[in-house]
C-alpha positions in Angstrom: 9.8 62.1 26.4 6.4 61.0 25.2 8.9 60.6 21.4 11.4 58.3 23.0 8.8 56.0 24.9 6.6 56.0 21.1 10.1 55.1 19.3 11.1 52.4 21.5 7.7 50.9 21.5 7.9 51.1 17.6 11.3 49.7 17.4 10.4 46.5 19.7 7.0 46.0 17.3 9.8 46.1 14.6 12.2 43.6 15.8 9.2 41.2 16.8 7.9 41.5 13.6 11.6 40.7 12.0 12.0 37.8 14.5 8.4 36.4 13.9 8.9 36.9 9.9 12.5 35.1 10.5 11.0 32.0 12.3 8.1 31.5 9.8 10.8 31.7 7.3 12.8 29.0 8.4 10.1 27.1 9.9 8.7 27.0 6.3 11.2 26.0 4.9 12.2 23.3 6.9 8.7 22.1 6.7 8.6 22.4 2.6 12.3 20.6 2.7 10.6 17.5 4.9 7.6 17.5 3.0 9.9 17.4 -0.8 12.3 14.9 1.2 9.3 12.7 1.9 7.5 12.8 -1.7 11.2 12.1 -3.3 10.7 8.9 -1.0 7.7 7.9 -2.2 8.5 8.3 -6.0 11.7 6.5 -5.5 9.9 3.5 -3.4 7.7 3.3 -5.8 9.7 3.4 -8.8 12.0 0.5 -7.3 9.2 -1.7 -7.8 9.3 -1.3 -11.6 12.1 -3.6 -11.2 10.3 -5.9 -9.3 7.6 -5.6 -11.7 10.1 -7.2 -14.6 11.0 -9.8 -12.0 7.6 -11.1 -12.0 6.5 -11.0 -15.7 9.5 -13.3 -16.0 8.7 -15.8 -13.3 5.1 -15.7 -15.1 6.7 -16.7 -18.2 8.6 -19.5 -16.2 5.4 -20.2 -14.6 3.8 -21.1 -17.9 6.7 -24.1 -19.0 6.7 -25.0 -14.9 7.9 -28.2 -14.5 6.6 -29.8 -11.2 9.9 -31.2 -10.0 11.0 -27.1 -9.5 7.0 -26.2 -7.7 9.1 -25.8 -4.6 11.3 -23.2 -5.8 8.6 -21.3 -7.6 6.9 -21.1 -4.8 9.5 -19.9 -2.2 10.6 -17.3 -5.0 6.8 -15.7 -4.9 6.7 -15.9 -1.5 9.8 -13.6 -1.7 8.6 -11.5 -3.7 4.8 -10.9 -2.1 7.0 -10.7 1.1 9.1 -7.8 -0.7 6.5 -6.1 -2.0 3.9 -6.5 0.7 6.6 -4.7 3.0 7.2 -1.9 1.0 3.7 -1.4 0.6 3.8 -0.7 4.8 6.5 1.4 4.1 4.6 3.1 1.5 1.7 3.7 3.6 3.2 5.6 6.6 5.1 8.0 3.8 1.6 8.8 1.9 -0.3 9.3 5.2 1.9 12.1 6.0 2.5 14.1 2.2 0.5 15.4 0.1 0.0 12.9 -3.4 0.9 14.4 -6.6 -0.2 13.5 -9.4 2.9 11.8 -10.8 2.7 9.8 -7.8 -0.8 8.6 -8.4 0.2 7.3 -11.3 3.4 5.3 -9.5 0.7 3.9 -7.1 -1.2 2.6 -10.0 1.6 0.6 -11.3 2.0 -1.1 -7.8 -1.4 -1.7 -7.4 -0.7 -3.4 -11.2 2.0 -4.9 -9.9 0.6 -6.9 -7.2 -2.3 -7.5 -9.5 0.2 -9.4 -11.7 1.5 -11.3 -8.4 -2.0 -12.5 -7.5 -2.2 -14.3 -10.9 1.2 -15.7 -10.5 0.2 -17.1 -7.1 -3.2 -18.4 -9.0 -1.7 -20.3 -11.4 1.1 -22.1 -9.3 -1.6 -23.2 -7.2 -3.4 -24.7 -10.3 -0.1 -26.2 -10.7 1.7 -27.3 -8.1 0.3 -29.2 -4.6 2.2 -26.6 -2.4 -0.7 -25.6 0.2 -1.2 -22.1 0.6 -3.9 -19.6 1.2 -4.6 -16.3 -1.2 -5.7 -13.2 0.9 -6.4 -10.0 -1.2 -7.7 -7.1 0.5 -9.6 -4.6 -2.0 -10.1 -1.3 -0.7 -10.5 2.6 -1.5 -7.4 4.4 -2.5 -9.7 7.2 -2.2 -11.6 7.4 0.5 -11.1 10.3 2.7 -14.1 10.3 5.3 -13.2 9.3 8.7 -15.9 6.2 9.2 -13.9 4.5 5.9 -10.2 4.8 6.9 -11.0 3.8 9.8 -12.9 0.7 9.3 -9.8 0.1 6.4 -7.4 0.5 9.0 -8.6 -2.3 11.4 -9.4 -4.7 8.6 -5.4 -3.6 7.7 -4.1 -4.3 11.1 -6.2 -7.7 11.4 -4.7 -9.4 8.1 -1.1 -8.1 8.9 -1.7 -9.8 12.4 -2.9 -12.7 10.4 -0.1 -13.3 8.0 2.6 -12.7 11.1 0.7 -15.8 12.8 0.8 -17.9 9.0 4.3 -16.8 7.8 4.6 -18.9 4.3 1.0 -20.6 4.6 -0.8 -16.9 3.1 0.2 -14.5 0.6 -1.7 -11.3 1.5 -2.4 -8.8 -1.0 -3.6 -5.3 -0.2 -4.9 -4.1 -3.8 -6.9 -0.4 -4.3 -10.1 -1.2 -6.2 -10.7 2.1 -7.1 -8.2 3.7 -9.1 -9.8 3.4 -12.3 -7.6 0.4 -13.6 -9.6 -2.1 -16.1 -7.6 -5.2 -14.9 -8.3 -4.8 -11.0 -11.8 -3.9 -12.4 -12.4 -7.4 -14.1 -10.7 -9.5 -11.8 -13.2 -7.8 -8.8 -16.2 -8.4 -11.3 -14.5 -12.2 -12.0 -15.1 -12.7 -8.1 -18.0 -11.1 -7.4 -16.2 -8.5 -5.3 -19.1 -5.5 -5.5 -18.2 -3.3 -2.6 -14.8 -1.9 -0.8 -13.3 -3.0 1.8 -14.0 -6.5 0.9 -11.5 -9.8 1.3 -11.6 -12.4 -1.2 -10.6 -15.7 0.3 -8.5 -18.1 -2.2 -10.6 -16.8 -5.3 -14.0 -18.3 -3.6 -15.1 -16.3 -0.3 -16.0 -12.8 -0.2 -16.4 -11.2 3.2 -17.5 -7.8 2.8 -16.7 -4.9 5.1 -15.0 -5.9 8.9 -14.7 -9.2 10.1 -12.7 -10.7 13.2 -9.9 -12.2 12.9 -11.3 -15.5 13.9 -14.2 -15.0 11.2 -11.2 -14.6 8.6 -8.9 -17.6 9.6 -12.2 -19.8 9.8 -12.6 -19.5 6.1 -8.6 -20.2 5.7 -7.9 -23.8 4.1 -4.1 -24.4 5.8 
């Protein structure tokens, strides 16, 4: 009796165990199937932009030869394009926030962070030559940073430019650039501007506002 009530005890312990094993099974795979899925999304996003990234280097040739009767087209077409690429960068975000970054992708995220590097000089020099009004907004900040007290701060100062550039539409090209990936270029151009810290906002290559600021202490140093 006491053998019977010892062997169906064992023989539930066993078929828990198989179930238990089964579920973690299939629970890990389905969470190593979203977590592939989602990196195959992020190398793909960010590969799209090499595309992108050929799109510009030829409108920075056109740039150079710009005749001032096509400023307005120039324009529009790098609006497009920082429109384009600022989107995907949202995009972008919400995928790396919840995956794991590989190295490979590192790599693809320095490239877009080139990539809208390249953009912001494109935007500098049509506003050197055409009179089309419109404000420059980049946002340098850690690619990095991992402690609480940073993201967070980042995140706000995120959430108020965004609001910002859904209130100016084509008056602001806002560009959201990692100053600390170890790329020379982004380097120089923060050392051109005096941009010593992160987060910082560089304001139409002349104002610096380091760290958070309102939204109203942002747009009051806005020209249009």
């Amino acid at each position: 009796m006491v053998y019977k009530i010892v062997s169906a005890r064992y023989g539930i312990f066993v078929e828990s165990l198989v179930l238990a094993t089964i579920i973690f099974i299939i629970g890990f795979s389905i969470g190593y199937y979203i977590e592939s899925y989602r990196a195959s999304s992020i190398s793909l996003d960010y590969k799209s932009q090499e595309v992108q990234a050929l799109d510009i280097r030829l409108q920075s040739d056109n740039i150079k030869t710009l005749n001032k009767s096509m400023c307005d087209a120039a324009v529009e077409q790098n609006f497009i394009l920082a429109d384009k690429i600022y989107d995907t960068g949202l995009t972008l975000q919400k995928y790396e926030e919840a995956s794991q970054i590989t190295d490979d992708l590192v790599i693809e995220k320095k490239k877009y962070v080139l990539l809208k590097t390249e953009l912001w000089m494109n935007s500098i020099r049509l506003k050197e030559k055409c009179d089309t009004p419109f404000d420059t907004v980049v946002y340098f900040y850690s690619g990095t940073a991992s402690d609480a007290p940073t993201v967070s701060e980042q995140q706000i100062i995120s959430n108020i430019l965004k609001s910002i550039k859904e209130k100016k539409g084509n008056k602001i090209i806002l560009l959201p650039i990692a100053g600390d990936l170890d790329l020379d270029s982004v380097s120089f151009q923060m050392k051109v501007y005096n941009v010593t810290s992160l987060p910082s906002i560089l304001i139409n290559e002349k104002t610096v506002l380091n760290g958070f600021h309102s939204e109203e202490e942002v747009e009051s140093h806005l020209q249009y």
